[in-house]
Every structure is written in structure tokens, then in C-alpha cells.
ROVEXTOR-268084 format. One record per residue (C-alpha): residue in three letters; x, y, z. Coordinates in nm, 2 decimals, padded with zeros to 4 digits. Example, Ala and Ser with C-alpha at 12.3 -4.5 7.8 and 13.67 -1.06 7.14 Angstrom:
NODE  torza    east   north      up
NODE    ALA   01.23  -00.45   00.78
NODE    SER   01.37  -00.11   00.71
This chain:
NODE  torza    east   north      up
NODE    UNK  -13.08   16.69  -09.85
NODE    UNK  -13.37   16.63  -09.65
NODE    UNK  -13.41   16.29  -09.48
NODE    UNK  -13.64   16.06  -09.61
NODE    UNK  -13.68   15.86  -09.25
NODE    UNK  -13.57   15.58  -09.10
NODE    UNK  -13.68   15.25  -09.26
NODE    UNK  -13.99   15.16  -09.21
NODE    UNK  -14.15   14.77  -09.18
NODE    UNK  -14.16   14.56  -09.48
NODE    UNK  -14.45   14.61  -09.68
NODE    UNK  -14.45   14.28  -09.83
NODE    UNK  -14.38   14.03  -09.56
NODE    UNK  -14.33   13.64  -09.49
NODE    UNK  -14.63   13.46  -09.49
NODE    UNK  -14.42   13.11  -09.35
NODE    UNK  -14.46   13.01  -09.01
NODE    UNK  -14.19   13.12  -08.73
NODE    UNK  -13.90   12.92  -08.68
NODE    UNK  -13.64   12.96  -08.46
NODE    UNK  -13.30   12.96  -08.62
NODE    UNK  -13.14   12.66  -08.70
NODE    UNK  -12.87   12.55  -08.38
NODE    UNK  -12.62   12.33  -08.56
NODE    UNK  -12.44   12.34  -08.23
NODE    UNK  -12.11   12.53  -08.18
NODE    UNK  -11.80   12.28  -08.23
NODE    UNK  -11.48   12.27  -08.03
NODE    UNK  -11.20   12.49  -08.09
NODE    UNK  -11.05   12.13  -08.22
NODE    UNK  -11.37   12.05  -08.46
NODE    UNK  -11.18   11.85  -08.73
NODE    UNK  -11.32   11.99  -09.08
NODE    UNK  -11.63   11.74  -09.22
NODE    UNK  -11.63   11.65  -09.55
NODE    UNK  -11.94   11.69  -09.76
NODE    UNK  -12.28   11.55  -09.57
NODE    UNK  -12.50   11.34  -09.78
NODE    UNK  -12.67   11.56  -10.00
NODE    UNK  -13.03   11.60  -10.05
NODE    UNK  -13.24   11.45  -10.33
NODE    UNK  -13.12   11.54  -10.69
NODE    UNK  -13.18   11.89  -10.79
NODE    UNK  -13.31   11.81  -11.18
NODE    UNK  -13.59   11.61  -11.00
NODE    UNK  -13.70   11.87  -10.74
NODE    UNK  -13.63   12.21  -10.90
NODE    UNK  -13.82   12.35  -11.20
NODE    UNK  -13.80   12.70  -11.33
NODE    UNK  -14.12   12.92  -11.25
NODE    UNK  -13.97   13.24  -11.41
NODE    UNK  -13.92   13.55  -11.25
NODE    UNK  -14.10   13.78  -10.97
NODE    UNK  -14.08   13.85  -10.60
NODE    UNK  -13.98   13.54  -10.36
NODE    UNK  -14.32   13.45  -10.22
NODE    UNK  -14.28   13.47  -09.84
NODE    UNK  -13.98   13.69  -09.87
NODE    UNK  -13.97   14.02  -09.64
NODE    UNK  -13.85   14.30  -09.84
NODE    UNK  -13.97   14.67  -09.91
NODE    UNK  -14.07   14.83  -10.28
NODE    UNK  -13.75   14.99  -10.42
NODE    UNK  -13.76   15.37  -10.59
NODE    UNK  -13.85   15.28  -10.96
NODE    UNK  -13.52   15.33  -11.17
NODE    UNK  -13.53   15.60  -11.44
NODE    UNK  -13.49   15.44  -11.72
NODE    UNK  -13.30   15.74  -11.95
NODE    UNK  -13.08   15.72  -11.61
NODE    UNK  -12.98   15.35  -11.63
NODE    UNK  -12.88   15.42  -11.99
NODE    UNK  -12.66   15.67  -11.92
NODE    UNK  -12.47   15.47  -11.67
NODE    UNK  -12.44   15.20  -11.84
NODE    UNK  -12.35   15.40  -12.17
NODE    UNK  -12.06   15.55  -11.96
NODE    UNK  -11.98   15.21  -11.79
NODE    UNK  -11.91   15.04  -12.17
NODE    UNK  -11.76   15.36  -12.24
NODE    UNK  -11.53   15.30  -11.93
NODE    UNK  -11.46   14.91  -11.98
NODE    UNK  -11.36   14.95  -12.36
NODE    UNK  -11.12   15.24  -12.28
NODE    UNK  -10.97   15.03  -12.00
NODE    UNK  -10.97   14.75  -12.22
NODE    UNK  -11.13   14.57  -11.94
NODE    UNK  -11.25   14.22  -12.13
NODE    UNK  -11.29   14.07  -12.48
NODE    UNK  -11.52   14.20  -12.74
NODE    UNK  -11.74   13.90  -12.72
NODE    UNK  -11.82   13.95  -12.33
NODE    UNK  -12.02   14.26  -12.46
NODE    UNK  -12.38   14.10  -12.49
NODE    UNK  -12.31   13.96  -12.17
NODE    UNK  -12.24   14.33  -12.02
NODE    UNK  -12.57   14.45  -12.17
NODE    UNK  -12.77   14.17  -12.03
NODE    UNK  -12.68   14.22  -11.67
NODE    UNK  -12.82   14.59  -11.67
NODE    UNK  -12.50   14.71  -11.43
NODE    UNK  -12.70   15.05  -11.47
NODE    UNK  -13.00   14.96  -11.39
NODE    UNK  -12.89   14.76  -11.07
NODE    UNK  -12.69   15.13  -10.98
NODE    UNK  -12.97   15.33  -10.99
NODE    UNK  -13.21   15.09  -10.82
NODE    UNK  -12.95   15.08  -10.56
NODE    UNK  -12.90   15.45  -10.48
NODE    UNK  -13.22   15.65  -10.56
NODE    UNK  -13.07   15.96  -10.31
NODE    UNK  -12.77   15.97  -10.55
NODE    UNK  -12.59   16.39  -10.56
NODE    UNK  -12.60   16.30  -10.97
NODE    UNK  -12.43   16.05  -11.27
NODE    UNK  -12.11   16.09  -11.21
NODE    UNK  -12.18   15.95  -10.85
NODE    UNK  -12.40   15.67  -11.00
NODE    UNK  -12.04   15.62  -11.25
NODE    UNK  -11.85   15.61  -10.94
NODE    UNK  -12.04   15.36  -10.83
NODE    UNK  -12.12   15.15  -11.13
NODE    UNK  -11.73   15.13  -11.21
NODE    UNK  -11.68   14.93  -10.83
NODE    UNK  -11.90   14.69  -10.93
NODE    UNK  -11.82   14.64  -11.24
NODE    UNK  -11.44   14.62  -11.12
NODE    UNK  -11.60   14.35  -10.85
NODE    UNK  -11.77   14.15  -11.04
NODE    UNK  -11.45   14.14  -11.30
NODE    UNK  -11.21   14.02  -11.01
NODE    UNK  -11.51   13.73  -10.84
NODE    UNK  -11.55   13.57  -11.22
NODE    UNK  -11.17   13.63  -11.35
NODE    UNK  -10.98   13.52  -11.06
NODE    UNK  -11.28   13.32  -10.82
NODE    UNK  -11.57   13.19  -10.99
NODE    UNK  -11.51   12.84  -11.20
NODE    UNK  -11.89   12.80  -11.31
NODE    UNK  -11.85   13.11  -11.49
NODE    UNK  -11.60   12.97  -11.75
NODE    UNK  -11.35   13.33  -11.73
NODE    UNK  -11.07   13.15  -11.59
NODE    UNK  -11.17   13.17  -11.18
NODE    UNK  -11.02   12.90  -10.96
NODE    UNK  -10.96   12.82  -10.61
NODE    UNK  -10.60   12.73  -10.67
NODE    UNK  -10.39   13.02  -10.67
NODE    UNK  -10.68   13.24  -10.55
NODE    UNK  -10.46   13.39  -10.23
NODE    UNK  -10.17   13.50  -10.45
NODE    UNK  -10.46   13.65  -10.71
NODE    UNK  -10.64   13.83  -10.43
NODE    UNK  -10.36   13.98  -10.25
NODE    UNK  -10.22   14.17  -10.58
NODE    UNK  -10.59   14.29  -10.62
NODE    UNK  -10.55   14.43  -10.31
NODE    UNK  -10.24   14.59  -10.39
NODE    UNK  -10.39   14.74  -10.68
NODE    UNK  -10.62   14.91  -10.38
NODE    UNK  -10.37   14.96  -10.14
NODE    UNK  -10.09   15.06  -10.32
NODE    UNK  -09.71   14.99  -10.27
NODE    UNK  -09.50   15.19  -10.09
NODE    UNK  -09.10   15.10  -10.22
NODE    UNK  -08.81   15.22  -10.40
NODE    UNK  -08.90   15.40  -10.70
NODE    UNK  -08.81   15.06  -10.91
NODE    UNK  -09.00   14.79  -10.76
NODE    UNK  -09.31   15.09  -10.77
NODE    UNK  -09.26   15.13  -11.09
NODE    UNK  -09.28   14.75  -11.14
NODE    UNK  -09.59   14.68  -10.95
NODE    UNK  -09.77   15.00  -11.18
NODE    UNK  -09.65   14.84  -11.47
NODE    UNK  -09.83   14.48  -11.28
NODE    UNK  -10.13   14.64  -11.19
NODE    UNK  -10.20   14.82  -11.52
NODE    UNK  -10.10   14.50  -11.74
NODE    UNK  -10.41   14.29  -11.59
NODE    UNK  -10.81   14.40  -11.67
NODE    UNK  -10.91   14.29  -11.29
NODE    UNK  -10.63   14.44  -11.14
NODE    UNK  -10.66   14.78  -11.38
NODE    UNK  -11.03   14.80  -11.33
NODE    UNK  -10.98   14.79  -10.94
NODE    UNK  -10.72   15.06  -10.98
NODE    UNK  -10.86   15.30  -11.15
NODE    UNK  -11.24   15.27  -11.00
NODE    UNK  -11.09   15.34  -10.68
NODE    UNK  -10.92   15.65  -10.78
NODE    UNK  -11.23   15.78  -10.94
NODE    UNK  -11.47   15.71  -10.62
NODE    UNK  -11.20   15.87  -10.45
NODE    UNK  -11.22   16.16  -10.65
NODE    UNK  -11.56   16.22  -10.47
NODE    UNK  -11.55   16.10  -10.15
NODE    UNK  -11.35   16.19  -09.86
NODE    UNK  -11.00   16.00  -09.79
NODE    UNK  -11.19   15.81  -09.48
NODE    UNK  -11.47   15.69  -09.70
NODE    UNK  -11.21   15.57  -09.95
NODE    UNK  -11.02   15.41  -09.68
NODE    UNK  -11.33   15.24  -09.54
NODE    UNK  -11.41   15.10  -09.90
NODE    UNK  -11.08   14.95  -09.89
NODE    UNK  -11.08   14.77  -09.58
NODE    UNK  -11.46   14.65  -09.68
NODE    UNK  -11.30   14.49  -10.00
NODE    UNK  -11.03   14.32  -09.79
NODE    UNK  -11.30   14.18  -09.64
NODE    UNK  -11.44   14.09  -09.95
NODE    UNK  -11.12   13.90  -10.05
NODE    UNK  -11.09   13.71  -09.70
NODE    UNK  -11.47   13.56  -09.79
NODE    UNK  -11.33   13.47  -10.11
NODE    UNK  -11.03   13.28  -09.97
NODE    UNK  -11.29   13.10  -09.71
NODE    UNK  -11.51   12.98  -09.94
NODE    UNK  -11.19   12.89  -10.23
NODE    UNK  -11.04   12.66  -09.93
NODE    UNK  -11.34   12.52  -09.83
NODE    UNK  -11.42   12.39  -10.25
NODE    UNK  -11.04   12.27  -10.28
NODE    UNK  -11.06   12.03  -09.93
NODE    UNK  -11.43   11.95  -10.06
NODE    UNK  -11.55   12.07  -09.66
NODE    UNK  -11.91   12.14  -09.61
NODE    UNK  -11.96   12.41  -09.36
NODE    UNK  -12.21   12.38  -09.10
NODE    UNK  -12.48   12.61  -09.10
NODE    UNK  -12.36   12.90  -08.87
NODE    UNK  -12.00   12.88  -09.08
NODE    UNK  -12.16   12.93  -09.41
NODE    UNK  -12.37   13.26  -09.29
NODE    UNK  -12.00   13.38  -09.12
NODE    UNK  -11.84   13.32  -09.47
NODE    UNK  -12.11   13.49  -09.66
NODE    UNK  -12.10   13.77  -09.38
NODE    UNK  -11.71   13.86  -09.57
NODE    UNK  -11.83   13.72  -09.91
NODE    UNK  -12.13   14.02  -09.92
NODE    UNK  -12.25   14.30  -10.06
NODE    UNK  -12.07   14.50  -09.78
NODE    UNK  -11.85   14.70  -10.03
NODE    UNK  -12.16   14.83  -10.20
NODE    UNK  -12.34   14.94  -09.89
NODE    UNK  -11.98   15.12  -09.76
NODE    UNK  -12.02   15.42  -10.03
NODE    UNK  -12.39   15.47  -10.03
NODE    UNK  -12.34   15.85  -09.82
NODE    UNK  -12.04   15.92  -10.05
NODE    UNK  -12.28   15.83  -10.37
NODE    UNK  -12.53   16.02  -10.21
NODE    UNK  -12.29   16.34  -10.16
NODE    UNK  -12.24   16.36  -09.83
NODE    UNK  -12.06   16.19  -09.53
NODE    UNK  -12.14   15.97  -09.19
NODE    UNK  -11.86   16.05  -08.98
NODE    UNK  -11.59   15.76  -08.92
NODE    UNK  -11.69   15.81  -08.51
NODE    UNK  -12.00   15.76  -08.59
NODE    UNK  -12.00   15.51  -08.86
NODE    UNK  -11.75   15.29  -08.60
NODE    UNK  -11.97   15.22  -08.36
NODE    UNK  -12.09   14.85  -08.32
NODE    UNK  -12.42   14.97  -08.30
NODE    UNK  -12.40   15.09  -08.67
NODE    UNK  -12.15   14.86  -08.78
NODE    UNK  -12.45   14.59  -08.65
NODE    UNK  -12.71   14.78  -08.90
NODE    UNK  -12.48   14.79  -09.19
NODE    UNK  -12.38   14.39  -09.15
NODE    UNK  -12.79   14.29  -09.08
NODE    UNK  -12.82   14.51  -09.43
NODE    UNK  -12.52   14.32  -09.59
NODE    UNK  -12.62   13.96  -09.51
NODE    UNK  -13.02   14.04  -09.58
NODE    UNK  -12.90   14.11  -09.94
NODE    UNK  -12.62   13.87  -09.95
NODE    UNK  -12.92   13.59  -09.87
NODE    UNK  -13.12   13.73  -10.13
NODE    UNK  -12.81   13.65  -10.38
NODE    UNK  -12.82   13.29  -10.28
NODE    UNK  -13.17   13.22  -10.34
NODE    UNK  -13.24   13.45  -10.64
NODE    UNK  -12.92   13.28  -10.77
NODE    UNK  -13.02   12.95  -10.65
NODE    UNK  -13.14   12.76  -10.99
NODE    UNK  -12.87   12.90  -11.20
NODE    UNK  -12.61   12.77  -10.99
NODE    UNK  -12.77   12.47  -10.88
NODE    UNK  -12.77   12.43  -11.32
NODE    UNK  -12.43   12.51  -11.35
NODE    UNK  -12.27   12.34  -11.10
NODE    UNK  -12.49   12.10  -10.85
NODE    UNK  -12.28   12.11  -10.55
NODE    UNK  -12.15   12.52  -10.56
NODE    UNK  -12.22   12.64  -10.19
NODE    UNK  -12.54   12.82  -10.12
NODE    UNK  -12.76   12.87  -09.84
NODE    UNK  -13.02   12.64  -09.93
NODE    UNK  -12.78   12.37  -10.04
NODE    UNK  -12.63   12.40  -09.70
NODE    UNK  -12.88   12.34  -09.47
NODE    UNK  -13.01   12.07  -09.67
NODE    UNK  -12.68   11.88  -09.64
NODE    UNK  -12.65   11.96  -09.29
NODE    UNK  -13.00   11.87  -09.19
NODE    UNK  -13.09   11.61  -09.46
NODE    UNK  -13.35   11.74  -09.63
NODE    UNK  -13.51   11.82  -09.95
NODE    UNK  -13.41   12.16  -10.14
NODE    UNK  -13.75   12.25  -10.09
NODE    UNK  -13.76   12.30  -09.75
NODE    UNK  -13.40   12.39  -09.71
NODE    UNK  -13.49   12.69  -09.99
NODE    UNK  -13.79   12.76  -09.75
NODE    UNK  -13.57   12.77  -09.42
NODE    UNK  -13.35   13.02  -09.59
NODE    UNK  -13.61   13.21  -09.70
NODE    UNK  -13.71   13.25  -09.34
NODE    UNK  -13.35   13.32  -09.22
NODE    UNK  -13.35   13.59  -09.43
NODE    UNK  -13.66   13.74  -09.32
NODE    UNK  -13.58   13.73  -08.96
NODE    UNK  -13.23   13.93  -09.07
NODE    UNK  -13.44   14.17  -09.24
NODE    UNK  -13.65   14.20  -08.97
NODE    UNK  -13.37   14.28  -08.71
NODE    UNK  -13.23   14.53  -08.96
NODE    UNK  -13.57   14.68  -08.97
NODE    UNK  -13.64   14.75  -08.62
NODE    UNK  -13.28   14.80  -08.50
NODE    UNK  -13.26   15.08  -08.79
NODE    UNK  -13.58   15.24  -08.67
NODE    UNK  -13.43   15.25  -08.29
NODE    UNK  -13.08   15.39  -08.40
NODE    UNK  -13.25   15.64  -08.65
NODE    UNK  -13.44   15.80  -08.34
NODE    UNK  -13.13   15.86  -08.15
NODE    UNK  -12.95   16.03  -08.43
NODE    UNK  -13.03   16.25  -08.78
NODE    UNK  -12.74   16.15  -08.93
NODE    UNK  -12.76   15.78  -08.85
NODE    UNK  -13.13   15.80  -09.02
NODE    UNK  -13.00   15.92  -09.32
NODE    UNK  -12.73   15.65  -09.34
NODE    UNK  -13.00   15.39  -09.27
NODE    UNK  -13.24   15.54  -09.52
NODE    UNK  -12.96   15.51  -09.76
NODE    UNK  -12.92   15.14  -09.70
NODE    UNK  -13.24   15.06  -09.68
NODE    UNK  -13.29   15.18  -10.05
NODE    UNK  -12.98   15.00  -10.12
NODE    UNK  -13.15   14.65  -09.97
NODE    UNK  -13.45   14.74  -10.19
NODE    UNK  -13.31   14.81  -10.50
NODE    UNK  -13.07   14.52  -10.45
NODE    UNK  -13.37   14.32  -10.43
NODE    UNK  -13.57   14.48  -10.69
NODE    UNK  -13.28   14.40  -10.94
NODE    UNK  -13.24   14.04  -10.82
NODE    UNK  -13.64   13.98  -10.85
NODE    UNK  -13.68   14.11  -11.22
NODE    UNK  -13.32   14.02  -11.39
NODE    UNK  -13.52   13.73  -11.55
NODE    UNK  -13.23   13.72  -11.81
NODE    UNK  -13.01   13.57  -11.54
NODE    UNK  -13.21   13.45  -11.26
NODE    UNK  -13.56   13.23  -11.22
NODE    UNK  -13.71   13.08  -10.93
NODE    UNK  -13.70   12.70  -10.84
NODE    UNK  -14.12   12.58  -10.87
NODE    UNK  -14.14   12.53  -10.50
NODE    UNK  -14.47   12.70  -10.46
């Protein structure tokens, strides 16, 4: 396949002022945990819908428009998938349709070898997103809770890293991991990504959803002591709890491979976090008025800094919108430089720069799920 470049600078930009990042200052290896900061002014008073569309301000580049006769198909095959795998009740159905899983998959991988790929990839997230609102999520109403979550996790795990025992206890844990829809889905997505990629792209994945699971557990321990991070924590939590797992296949969805010695070294490790966390802020603030709806103090960016610096959502939302760009802007340039030394590592950050895109293209037209607060 030929390479479509290295990514190039935003072509829709911030238009806030520079900041510098926040400094909450680092704490002492002793810092005791802080309980929750006085919070800002009430959200019903300072946040009204204004619908859907792009961020304004927000750095991010136009994504590949998705085919629409493609999204159908994957999310025809996805349904398909779930109700063979007995994955969730009947009545979750409208709910499936409404997130447009295929859409988001084809957004997110333009460069994709065909639709069994863009399956492969659709069946992670789906299995993802069935594991964060069964076992972690509690403003989703599915049963998620931080109590217990360690215990939950760790068998999801297992059902990606399987058990190696006597024949019995094997037997037992199959018997386990097939008997729950989270733990199934996880099971049997992995086997068929695995079925086109190579066994170190599979073993990458897997150590990327560890990962996964440890932000999970940070940010489950922080809601059950009531603890509100400082700034810099939050960004390291949401650094594991990230879209990392996503951006780990995009050269096996795209049919091909980025060496493990290459794909190790900090430097590209560095491109593909910037890429993660860029996305992952996008998340919060797209996200931002359903959550705040749902549930007033669940942890976001924005809520954050306005706890920790005592101000209004507005400008805290603004801040993070600025954080975000200056991420994105680092991922920009530092792709750019590593693309130049390397074809291969162009064609890995091509492939997750169209990721970033498409991720945001999804977030910024889902107007079924997500609106913007009417700071503007």
C-alpha cells in the first residue's frame, strides 16, 4: 500500500490564546490523598446544550468520509456477532443502533485491507465498551460499580490471557469465561483479531488492555475514597483509561505490520501515547454534558481543573480544550519528525492520525449521544 504521508498540521486549529500548562505542583512521595476540592458553580446553571458540531477552538484534522454502505455492513455483522454470542438483552438493541459502532470503525480506519478487518475491529470495541458499562460504569445503569471492579477486571483479563492449569481447573475457567457476555465477547474478539494479525500484534493488544484495566482500577479507587486528583494525576489516569487499545491494531486492520523493534522504541511509543490522550481528551469534553447530566460530580477533565483551580466549568472546559490542542500539536510535529526518519514509522503515523480524525469526527457528529455545553 502506498503511504499516504506523515500527518500533516491541523487544518482547523485553536483560535484561544496560549497558555502554558497548568503546574499543580508535584507532591511528596508521602502526599496524603485530598478529598474532593470545593467544586465550581452548579452545572444546571452554567451549562446549556448547543447541539452538535466541531469544538470551536479545538485542533483537529478532517477525517476520510465514512462510506456509508460500509458502516452498514459492519454494523450488520456486529448485531449479527452480539446476538450469536448472546452478548446483551433484546432491549439494549436500539441502544446498539444509535451508537453507529460501524460508523465510528470505519471513520477510524479509512486504510483498512477490507470488512472482515473493519469486523475485527468493530468486535474489540464492542467487547470494550461491554466490559467499561457491565462491570465499571454506574451512570450507565448495566450493573458497573467500583466495588468489586479488581476481581471483575482480572477475570476479563483472563478471558485475554488465558489459563494455563490442569486440564480441570481449564476446563472450569472455559466454562467461566463463556458463561458471562463481557467476559465471552472479550474472548472470542480476540481470537478473531488474532486470526489476522501476527501473534506480536495480538500480544501487544493484550498488554494495551491490561493497561486499559489498571485505568479502570485508578479511577474505581479514586470514586469509592471520594479523592479528587490533581490535575497532572487525572491526565496520568486517563493516559491508562484511553483509547490506546484502538490505536494498538490500526497496522494489523490495515493488513500489514510495524515491527515490535520498531514499534518499542520510546520515540514511537511517545507518538502513539500523544495520539491516545489527544483522543482520550476529546472523549471528556465531547462527553462532557452527558455526564455532567447523569451524574454531576463523575471525573472529567474539565470538572477537574475546575475543582483544583476554583473556577467556573466554563473556563475549566476552555483550559482543557487548550490542553488538548497543545497534545495534538506535539503529536503533530513529533509525527512529522519521526515519519522522516523512517517509511514504515510514516505509515504507522498516518494510520493513527486517521484514527485521531475519525475518532473525532465520530465524537463531533454522534448528536444522538453527545452535545456541547453553550460556552460560546
Amino acid at each position: 500500500m502506498a503511504s499516504a504521508g506523515p500527518p500533516s498540521p491541523a487544518v482547523t486549529s485553536a483560535g484561544l490564546p496560549s497558555a502554558d500548562l497548568p503546574s499543580p505542583g508535584l507532591p511528596s512521595v508521602c502526599a496524603p490523598a485530598r478529598r474532593r476540592l470545593p467544586g465550581p458553580p452548579s452545572p444546571a446553571r452554567s451549562r446549556r446544550a448547543r447541539g452538535g458540531g466541531a469544538i470551536p477552538g479545538l485542533r483537529y484534522r478532517p477525517a476520510v468520509p465514512a462510506d456509508p454502505a460500509k458502516a452498514a455492513e459492519v454494523d450488520r455483522r456486529l448485531e449479527a456477532w452480539a446476538e450469536r454470542m448472546d452478548l446483551f438483552p433484546r432491549e439494549w438493541r436500539g441502544q446498539f443502533a444509535r451508537f453507529g459502532l460501524g460508523r465510528a470503525i470505519v471513520l477510524a480506519h479509512p486504510g483498512a485491507a477490507g470488512p472482515e478487518h473493519l469486523t475485527a475491529a468493530g468486535k474489540l470495541l464492542l467487547a470494550e465498551h461491554l466490559v467499561d458499562n457491565l462491570y465499571c460504569e454506574v451512570d450507565e445503569g448495566k450493573g458497573g460499580s467500583p466495588r468489586g471492579l479488581g476481581g471483575r477486571l482480572l477475570m476479563a483479563q483472563s478471558a485475554l490471557d488465558p489459563l494455563h492449569s490442569t486440564p480441570e481447573v481449564e476446563n472450569r475457567w472455559r466454562h467461566g469465561v463463556r458463561g458471562d457476555g463481557p467476559l465471552r465477547s472479550y474472548h472470542f474478539a480476540l481470537r478473531d483479531y488474532a486470526a489476522l494479525a501476527t501473534p506480536s500484534q495480538t500480544d501487544r493488544l493484550v498488554h494495551d488492555l491490561a493497561r486499559l484495566h489498571l485505568g479502570y482500577l485508578g479511577e474505581a479507587a479514586w470514586a469509592e475514597t471520594d479523592h479528587m486528583p490533581r490535575i497532572w494525576e487525572y491526565l496520568v489516569m486517563r493516559q491508562f483509561n484511553n483509547f490506546r487499545p484502538c490505536l494498538a491494531i490500526v497496522d494489523a486492520v490495515d493488513g500489514w505490520e510495524l515491527p515490535e523493534a520498531v514499534y518499542a522504541r520510546p520515540e514511537v511509543q511517545r507518538i502513539t501515547a500523544l495520539a491516545g490522550n489527544a483522543s482520550t481528551i476529546v472523549n471528556d469534553l465531547y462527553s462532557f454534558t452527558k455526564e455532567m447530566s447523569n451524574d454531576p460530580d463523575h471525573l472529567n477533565l474539565p470538572m477537574v481543573i475546575a475543582a483544583n483551580e476554583r473556577c467556573g466549568l466554563k473556563a475549566a472546559y476552555l483550559e482543557a480544550v487548550e490542553i488538548h490542542n497543545r497534545i495534538m500539536e506535539a503529536f503533530e510535529e513529533e509525527s512529522a519528525a519521526l515519519s522522516a526518519t523512517s517509511p514504515l514509522i510514516e505509515r504507522y503515523a498516518t494510520a493513527l492520525a486517521a484514527w485521531v480524525a475519525g475518532n473525532h469526527e465520530w465524537h463531533a457528529t454522534n448528536t444522538d449521544r453527545y452535545s456541547l455545553p453553550d460556552y460560546w
